[in-house]
Every structure is written in C-alpha cells, then in structure tokens.
C-alpha positions in Angstrom: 0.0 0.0 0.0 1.4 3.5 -1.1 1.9 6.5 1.5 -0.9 8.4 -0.4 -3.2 5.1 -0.2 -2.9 4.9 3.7 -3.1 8.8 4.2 -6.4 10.7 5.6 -5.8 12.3 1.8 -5.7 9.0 0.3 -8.6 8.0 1.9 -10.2 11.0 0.8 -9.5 10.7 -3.0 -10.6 7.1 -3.0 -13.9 8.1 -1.8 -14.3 11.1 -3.8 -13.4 8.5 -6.9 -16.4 6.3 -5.5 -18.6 9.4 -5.9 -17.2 10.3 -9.1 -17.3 6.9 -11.0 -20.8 5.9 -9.0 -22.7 9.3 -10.5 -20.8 9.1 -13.9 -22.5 5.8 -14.6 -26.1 7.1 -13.0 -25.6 10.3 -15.5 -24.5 8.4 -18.3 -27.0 5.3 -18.5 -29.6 7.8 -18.1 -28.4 10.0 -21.0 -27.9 7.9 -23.3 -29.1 4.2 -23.1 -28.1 2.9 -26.2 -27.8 5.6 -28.8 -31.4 5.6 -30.2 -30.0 4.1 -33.4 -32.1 1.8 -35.7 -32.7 -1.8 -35.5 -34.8 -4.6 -35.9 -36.9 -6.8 -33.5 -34.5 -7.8 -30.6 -34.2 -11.3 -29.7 -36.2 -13.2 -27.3 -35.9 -12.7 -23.8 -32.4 -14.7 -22.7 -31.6 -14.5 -26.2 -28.0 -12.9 -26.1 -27.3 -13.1 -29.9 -27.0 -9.3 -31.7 -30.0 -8.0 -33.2 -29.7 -7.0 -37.0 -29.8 -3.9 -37.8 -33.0 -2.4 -39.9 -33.6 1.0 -41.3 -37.0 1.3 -39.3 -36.2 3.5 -36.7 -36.7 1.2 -33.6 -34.5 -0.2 -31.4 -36.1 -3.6 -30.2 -34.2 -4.2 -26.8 -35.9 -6.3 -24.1 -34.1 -8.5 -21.9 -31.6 -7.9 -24.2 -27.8 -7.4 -22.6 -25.3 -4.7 -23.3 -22.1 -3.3 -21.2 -20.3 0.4 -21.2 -17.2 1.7 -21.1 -16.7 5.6 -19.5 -13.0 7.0 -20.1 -14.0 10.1 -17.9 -11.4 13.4 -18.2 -11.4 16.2 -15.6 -11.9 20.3 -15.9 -12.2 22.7 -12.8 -16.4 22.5 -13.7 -16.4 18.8 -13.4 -15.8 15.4 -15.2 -16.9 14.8 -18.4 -17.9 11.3 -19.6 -17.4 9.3 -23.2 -19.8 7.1 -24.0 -18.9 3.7 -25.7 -21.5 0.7 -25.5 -21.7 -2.2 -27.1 -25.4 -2.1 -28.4 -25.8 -2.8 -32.2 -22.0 -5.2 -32.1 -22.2 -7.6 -29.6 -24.2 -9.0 -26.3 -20.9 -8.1 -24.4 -19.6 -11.7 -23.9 -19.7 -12.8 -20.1 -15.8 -14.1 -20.2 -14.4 -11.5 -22.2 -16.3 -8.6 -19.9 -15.1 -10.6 -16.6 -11.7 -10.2 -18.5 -11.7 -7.1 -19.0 -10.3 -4.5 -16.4 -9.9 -1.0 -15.8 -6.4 -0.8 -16.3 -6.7 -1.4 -19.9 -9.7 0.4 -20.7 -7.2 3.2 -18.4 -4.1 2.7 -20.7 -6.4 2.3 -24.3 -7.9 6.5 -23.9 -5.3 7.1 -21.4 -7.1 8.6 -18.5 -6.6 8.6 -14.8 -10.3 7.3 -14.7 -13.4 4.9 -15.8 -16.7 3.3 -15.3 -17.2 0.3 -16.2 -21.2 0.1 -16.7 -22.1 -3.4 -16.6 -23.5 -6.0 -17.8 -27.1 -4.4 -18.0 -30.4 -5.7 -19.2 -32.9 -3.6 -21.2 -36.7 -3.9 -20.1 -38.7 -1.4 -22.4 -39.7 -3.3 -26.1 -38.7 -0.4 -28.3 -36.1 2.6 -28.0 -37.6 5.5 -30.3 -35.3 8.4 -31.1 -36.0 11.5 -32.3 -33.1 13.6 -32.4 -29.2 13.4 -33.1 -27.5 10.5 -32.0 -23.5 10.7 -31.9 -22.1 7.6 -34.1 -18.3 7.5 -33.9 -15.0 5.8 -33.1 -15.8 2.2 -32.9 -13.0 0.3 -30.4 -12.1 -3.0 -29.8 -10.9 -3.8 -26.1 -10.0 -7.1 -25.0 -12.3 -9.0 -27.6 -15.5 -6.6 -27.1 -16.4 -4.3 -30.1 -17.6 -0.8 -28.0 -19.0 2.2 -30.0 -19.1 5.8 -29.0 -22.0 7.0 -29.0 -22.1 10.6 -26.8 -20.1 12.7 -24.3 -21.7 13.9 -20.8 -20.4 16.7 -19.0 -21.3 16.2 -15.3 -21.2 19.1 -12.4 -19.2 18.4 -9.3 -22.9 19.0 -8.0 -24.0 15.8 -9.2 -21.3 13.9 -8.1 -22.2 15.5 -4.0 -25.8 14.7 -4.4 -25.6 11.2 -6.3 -27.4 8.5 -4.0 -29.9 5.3 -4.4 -33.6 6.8 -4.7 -32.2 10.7 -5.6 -33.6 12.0 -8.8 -31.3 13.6 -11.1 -32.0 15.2 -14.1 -30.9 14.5 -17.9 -30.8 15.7 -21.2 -32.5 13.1 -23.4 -34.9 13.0 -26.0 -35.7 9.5 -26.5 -39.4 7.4 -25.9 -39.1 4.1 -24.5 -42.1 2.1 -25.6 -43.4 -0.6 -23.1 -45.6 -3.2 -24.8 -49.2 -4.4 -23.9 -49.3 -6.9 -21.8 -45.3 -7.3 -20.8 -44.5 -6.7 -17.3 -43.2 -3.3 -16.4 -41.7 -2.7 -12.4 -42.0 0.5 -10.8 -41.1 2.8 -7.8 -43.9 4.5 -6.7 -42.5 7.7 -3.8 -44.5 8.8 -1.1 -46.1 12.2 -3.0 -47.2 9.4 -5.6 -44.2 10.0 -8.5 -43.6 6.7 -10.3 -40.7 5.6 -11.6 -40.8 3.0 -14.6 -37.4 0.6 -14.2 -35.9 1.1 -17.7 -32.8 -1.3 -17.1 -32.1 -3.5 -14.5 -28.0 -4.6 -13.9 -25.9 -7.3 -12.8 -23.4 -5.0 -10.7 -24.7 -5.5 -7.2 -26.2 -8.6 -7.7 -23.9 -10.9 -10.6 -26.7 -13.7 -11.1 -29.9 -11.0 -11.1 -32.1 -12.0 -14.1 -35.4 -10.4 -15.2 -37.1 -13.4 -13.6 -36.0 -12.1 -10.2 -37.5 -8.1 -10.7 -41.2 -9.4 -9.9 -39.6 -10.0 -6.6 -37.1 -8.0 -6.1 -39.2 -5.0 -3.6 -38.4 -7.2 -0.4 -34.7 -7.2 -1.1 -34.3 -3.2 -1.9 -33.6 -1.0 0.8 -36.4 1.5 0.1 -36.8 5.0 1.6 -39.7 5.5 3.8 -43.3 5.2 1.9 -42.1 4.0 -0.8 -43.1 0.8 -2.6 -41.8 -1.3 -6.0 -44.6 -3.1 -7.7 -44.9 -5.3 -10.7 -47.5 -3.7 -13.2 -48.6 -5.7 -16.7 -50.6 -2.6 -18.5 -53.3 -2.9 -20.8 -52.6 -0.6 -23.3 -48.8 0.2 -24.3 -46.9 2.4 -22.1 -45.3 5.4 -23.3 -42.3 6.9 -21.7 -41.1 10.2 -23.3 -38.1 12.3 -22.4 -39.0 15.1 -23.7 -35.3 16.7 -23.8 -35.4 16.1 -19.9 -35.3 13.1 -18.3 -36.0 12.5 -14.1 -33.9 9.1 -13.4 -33.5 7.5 -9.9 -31.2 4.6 -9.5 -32.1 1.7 -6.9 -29.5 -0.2 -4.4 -29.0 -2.9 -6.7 -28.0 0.0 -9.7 -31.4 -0.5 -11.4 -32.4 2.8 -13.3 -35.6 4.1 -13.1 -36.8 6.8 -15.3 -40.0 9.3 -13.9 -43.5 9.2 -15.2 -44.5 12.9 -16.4 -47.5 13.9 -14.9 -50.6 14.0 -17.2 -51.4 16.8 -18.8 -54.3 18.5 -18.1 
C-alpha cells in the first residue's frame, strides 16, 4: 500500500473517486441508453445473440444485454464522460467482460479514470429516437467491439448529491415504448411520483435476471413510503423524455426513469 493510499488524503480521494465513477454511470446510462439508433426486433428474452440492424427507426431491446465503457477526463467544472456501449456489435460476452479491467480500458484512452457500466439488461420493447445520435470511433478492447455514442459533461454537484432513490435530471430526448401486456416494475414515492425501471443490472447482484425483478421489492432498501410493484398494463406504455429526463437509481444499480405527470 502507497503513502498516499494509507493517508487521511488517500482515503479522501478514494472516496471522492467512488462518488465520481458511482454518478458518472447514473448520469451516463440515463443520458444515453443505447444511442437511439435503428434496428430490428430484438431477440427473445435470454436471447443474447446481436440483433440485425434495420432502417425502421426502432431499437427492439428487451431482456436484451449490453455493457459500457466511460474514459471520464477532468476540468475545474467537473468530469466529463465518453460514452462507448456495445449495443448494435455484440451482447458483451460474459468471459471477455469478466476479463476485462480497468487498467486497460485506463491505458487504451489514457485517462486517470473509468466506469465500467455493466453488464445491464434492457426492459422497455422499443427505443424511439427522435433527435441526433452521436455515431463514432468504434473500439475493440479485450475482444469486445464498444462504439461511442455521446459525451456527458457532469457538475461536481451531481457527483455530491448522487445517491440510491435521488432523482437527477438529464438531457435526453428519447421514448421508450413498453408493450401491452409485458410486465413493467415500478417505484412508486411517497407524493405518488412513479418511476418505470428502464434497465435493470448485474453489478450488485452478478446472477440477477429479469425473472427475479417481480420479486425483487423485499430485497431493496427502500426509503420510507415507498413501494416497488410489478404492473402488466393494458394498453402500451409510453415513456417520453421530452429533452429532460427525471432518473433514480435503486441499491442494486437498477435505473428508473420518472412518469411525467398527465397533462391537463
């Protein structure tokens, strides 16, 4: 153990890199799930072979499993995020993501710092897009194809106030499209706001599997008055940005995104 490791300071930074890399991949994930490109039907749920891509302007994505990569470089205003995810290459292999550390994700942009978001699960049906979605460098690391697909600037703000059940607030201008009759899971907080789970993670938990999320409410830690609940609606469930998007994160690292309020 270094000098700095086993200093009050070092103690310090290590926690302040907790904060930074545990926000970075709220912020992120919320921002941009999967780049809102185009594809067709996803595979059935469990199905971990790639979708093909389509030119209808749907991303097809339940159950379906993709990992990120977050080189993250530093300005006096805060850290700023790149995006690269594997959505639209590969289902982020199991043995080549357990393979793959932060040191060489570290040395490949050369930064001090990364997230490694991952593996996560889709839940909505269909991704629908609607505005400009950054498609760029394409990277190979340690057998895993990753794409970029945006940048994130984060406030030191976010970093101070990240915490399971705290909403944050993203830029986003995406739908998620819940089919009829498929099982959605939400957070419902004591003033009534719901939250609909858009993806739920194998971080906390490495053998968590969709099969587990209508159960899951008596293993969270929840706040106070509030309650998880699974929910099959009739009719399909639209979730729309909007260009703002109100995201919670659970203890397990499930992201939740807010139901607007009906409009009048």
């Amino acid at each position: 153990m270094g000098l700095l490791q086993a200093s009050p300071l070092g103690g310090a930074m290590s926690a302040l890199r907790a904060r930074v890399l545990a926000a970075s991949a709220l912020l992120v994930l919320a921002a941009a799930p999967a780049g809102a490109q185009t594809a067709a039907p996803a595979p059935e749920a469990g199905n971990t072979q790639e979708a093909s891509m389509s030119g209808n302007g749907k991303l097809a994505m339940r159950d379906r499993r993709y990992c990120e990569i977050l080189p993250l470089s530093f300005s006096l205003t805060g850290p700023t995020a790149s995006v690269y995810n594997t959505v639209g290459h590969d289902d982020c292999p199991e043995d080549l993501w357990e393979k793959l550390t932060e040191a060489a994700v570290r040395d490949r942009f050369d930064v001090y710092m990364v997230v490694m978001n991952g593996p996560r699960y889709f839940i909505m049906d269909t991704i629908l897009g609607s505005g400009a979605t950054m498609n760029g460098d394409v990277v190979e690391i340690g057998g895993i194809t990753f794409e970029k697909r945006a940048e994130v600037a984060l406030s030191w703000m976010d970093i101070i106030r990240q915490a399971p059940y705290t909403e944050t607030t993203v830029d986003r201008d995406t739908v998620y499209r819940f089919d009829a009759g498929k099982p959605v899971f939400e957070l419902t907080a004591p003033d009534g706001a719901v939250y609909v789970m858009q993806s739920y993670a194998r971080i906390v938990d490495k053998t968590l599997s969709f099969a587990d999320l209508p159960n899951l409410g008596a293993r969270l830690k929840l706040p106070k008055g509030w309650t998880y609940a699974e929910r099959v609606p009739q009719t399909d469930l639209l979730l729309s940005a909007g260009g703002k998007a109100t995201v919670i994160q659970d203890d397990f690292k499930n992201t939740y995104q807010k139901v607007a309020p009906a409009t009048p």
